[in-house]
Backbone as CSV, one residue per row, in Angstrom:
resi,resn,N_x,N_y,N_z,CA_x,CA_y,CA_z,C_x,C_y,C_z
1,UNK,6.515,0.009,17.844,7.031,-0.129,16.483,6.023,-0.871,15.618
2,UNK,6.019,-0.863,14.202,5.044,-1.337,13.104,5.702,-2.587,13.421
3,UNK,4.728,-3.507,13.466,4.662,-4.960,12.842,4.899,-5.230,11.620
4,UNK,4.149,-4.798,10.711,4.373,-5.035,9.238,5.211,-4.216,8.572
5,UNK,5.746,-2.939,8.475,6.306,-2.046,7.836,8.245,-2.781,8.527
6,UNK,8.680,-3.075,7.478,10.000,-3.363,8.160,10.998,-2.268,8.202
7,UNK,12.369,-2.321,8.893,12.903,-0.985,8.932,13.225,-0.568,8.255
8,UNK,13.803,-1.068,6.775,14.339,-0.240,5.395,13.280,0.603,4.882
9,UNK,11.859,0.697,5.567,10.776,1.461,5.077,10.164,1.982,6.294
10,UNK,10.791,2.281,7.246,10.072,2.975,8.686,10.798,4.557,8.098
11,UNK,9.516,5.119,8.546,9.528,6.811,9.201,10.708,6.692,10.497
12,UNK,10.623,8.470,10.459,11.842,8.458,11.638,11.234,8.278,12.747
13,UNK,9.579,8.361,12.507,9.011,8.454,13.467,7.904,7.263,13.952
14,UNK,8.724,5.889,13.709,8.120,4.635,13.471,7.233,4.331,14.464
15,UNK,7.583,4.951,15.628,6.840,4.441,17.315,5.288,5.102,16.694
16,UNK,5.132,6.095,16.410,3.866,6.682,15.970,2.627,5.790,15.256
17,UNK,3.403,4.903,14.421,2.445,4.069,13.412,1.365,3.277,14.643
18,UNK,1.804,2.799,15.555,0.629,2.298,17.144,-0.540,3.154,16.877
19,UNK,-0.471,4.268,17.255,-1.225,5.174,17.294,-2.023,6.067,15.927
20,UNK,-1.320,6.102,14.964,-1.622,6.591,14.067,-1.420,6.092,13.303
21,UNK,-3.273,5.047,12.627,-3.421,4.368,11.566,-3.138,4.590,10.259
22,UNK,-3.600,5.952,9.947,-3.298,5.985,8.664,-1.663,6.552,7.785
23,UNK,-0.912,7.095,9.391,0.422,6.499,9.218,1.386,5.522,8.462
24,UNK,0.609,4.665,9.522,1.279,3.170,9.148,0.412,2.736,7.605
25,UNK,-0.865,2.949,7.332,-1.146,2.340,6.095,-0.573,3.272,4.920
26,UNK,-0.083,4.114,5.213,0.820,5.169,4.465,2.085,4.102,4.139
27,UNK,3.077,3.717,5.561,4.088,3.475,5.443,3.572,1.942,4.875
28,UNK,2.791,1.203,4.886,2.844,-0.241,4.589,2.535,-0.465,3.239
29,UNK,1.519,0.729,2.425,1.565,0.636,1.009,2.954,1.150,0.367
30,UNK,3.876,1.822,1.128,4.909,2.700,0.388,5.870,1.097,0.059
31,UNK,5.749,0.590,1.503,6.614,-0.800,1.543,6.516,-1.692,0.545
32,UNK,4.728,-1.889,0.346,4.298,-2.844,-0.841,5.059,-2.184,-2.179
33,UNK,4.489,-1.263,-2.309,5.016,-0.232,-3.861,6.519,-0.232,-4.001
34,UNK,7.333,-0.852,-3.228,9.175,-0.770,-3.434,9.496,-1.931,-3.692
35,UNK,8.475,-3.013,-2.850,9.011,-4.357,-2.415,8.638,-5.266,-3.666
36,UNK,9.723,-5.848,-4.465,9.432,-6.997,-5.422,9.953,-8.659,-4.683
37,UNK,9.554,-9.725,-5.571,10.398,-10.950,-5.386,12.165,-10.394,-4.929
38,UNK,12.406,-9.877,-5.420,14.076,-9.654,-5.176,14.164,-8.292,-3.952
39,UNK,13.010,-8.090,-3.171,13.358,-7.145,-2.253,13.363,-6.089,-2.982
40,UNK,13.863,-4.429,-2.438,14.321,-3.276,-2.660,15.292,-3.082,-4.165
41,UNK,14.586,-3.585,-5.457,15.453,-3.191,-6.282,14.603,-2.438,-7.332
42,UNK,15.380,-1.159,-8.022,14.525,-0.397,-8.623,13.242,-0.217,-8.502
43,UNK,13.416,0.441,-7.183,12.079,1.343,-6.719,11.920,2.596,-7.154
44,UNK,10.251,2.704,-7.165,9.681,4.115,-7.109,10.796,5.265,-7.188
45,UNK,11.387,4.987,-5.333,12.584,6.233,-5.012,13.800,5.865,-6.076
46,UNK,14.109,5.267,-6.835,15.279,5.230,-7.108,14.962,5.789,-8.642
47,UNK,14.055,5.826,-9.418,13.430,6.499,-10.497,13.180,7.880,-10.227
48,UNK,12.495,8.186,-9.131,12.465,9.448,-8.832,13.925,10.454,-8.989
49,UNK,14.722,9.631,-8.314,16.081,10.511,-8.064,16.637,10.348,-9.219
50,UNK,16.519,9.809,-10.622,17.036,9.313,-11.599,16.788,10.420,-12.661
51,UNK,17.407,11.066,-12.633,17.100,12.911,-14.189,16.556,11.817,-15.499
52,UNK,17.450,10.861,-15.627,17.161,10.069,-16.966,15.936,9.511,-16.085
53,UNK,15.508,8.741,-15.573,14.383,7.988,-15.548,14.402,6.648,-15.574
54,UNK,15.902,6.428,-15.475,16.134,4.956,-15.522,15.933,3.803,-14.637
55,UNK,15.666,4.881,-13.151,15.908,4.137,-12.124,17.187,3.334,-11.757
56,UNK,18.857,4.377,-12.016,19.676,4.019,-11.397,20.608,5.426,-11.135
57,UNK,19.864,6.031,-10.286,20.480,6.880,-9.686,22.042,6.883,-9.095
58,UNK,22.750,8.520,-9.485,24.548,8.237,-9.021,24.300,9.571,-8.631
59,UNK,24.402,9.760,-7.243,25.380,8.621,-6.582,23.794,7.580,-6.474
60,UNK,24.139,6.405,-6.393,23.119,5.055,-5.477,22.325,5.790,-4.090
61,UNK,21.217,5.215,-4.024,20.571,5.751,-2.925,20.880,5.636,-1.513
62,UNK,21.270,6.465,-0.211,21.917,6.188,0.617,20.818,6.002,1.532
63,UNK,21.305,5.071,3.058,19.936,5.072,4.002,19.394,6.651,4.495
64,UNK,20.335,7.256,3.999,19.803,8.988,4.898,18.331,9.188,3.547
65,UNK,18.638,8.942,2.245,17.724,9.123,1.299,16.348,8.388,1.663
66,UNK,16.692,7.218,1.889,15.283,6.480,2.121,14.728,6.972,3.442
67,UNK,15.394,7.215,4.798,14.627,7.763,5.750,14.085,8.754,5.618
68,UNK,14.502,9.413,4.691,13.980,10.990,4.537,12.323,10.738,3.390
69,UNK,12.929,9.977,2.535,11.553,9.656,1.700,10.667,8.786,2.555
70,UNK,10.841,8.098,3.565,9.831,7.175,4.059,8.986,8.046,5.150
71,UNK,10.216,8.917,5.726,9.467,10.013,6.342,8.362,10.885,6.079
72,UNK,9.089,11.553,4.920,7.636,12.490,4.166,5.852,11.431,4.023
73,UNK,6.366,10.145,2.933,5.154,9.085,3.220,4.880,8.998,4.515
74,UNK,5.104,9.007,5.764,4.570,8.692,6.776,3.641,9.993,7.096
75,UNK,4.455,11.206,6.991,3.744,12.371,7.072,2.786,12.965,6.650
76,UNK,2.641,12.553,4.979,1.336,12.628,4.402,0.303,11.375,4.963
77,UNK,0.771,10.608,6.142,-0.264,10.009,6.549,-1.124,10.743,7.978
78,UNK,-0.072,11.650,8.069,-0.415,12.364,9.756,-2.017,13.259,9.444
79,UNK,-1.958,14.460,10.254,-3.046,15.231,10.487,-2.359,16.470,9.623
80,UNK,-1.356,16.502,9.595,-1.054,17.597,8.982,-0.531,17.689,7.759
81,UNK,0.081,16.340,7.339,0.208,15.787,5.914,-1.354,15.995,5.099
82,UNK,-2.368,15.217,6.338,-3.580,15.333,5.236,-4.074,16.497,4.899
83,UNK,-3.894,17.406,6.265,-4.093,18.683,5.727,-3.542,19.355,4.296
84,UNK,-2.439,18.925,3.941,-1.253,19.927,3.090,-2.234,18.966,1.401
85,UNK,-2.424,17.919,1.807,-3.233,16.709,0.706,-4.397,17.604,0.543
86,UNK,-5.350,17.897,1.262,-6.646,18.448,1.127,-6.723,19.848,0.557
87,UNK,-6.035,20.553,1.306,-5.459,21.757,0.548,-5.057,21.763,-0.874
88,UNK,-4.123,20.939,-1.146,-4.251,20.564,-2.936,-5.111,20.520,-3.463
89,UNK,-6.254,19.685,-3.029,-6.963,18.837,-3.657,-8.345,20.107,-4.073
90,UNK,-7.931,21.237,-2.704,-9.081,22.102,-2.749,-9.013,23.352,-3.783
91,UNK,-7.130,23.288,-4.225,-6.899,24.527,-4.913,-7.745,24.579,-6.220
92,UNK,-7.950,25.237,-6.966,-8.296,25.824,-8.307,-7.291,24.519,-9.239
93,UNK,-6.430,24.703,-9.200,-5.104,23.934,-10.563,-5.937,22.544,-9.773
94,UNK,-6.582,21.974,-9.000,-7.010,20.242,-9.355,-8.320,20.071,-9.136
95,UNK,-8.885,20.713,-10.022,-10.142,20.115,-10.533,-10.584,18.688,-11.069
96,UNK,-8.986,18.476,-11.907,-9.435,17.366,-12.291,-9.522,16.091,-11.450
97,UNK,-8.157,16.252,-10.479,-8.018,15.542,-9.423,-9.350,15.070,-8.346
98,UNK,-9.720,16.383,-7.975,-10.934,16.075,-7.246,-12.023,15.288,-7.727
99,UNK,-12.082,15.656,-9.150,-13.304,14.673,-10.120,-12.811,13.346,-10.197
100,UNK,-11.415,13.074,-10.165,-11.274,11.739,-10.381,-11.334,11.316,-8.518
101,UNK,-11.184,11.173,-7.910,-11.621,11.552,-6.096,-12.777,11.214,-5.684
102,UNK,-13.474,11.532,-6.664,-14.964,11.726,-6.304,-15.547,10.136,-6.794
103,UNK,-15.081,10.280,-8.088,-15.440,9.134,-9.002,-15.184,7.707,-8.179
104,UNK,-14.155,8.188,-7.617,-12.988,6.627,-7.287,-13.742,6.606,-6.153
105,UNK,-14.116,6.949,-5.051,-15.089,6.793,-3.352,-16.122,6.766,-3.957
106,UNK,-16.773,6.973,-5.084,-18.305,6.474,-5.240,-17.888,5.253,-5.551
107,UNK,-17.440,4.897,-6.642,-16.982,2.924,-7.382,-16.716,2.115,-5.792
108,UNK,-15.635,3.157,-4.862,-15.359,2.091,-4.107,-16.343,1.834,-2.786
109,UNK,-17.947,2.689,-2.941,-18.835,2.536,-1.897,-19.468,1.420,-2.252
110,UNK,-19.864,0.884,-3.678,-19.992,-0.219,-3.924,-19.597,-1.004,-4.109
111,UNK,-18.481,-1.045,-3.419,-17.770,-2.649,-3.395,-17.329,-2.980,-1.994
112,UNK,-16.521,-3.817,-1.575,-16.102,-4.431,-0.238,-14.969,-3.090,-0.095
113,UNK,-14.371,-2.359,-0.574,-12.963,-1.947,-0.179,-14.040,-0.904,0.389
114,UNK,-14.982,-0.157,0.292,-15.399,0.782,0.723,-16.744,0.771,2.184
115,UNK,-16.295,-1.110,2.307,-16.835,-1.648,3.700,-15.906,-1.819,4.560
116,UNK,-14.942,-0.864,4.414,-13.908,-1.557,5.460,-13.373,-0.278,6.151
């Protein structure tokens, strides 16, 4: 099981994160990106599911919702998530994407984040 990723933000497939790093740094930024001073309140997922945008989704978000969203994040951390990522990235419609891609791993070869 993840050390750092706690369970309100584990994949279904949490035992995996051991083994598969970029898994878990999948699931541990998703954790950072939800987690405020007050814990789990008006997150990311709860805007998402929100038509208005308010970030208070009805019905309220249930644990089947968050396993299922923490899942997919874990998955775009797998081999085959990155695949389905790269494939985007390779289509025609993201050009722009890739240019900004490109831009962002050159800035970050010169700095420490891109020594690590």
């Amino acid at each position: 099981m993840a050390k750092k990723v706690t369970k309100e933000f584990q994949g279904a497939n949490a035992h995996r994160y051991a083994r598969e790093p970029l898994e878990l740094a999948f699931a541990e930024e998703w954790q950072h990106r939800n987690t405020g001073p007050m814990g789990r309140v008006r997150t990311n997922l709860d805007y998402l599911m929100d038509p208005d945008n308010r970030g208070e989704p009805n019905p309220p978000l249930s644990e089947r919702d968050w396993l299922v969203a923490n899942t997919v994040i874990q998955w775009l951390g797998s081999h085959v998530g990155q695949g389905f990522i790269r494939d985007v990235l390779l289509s025609s419609n993201a050009k722009h994407s890739r240019d900004f891609l490109t831009d962002l791993f050159r800035e970050a070869e010169k700095t420490s984040w891109g020594n690590k």
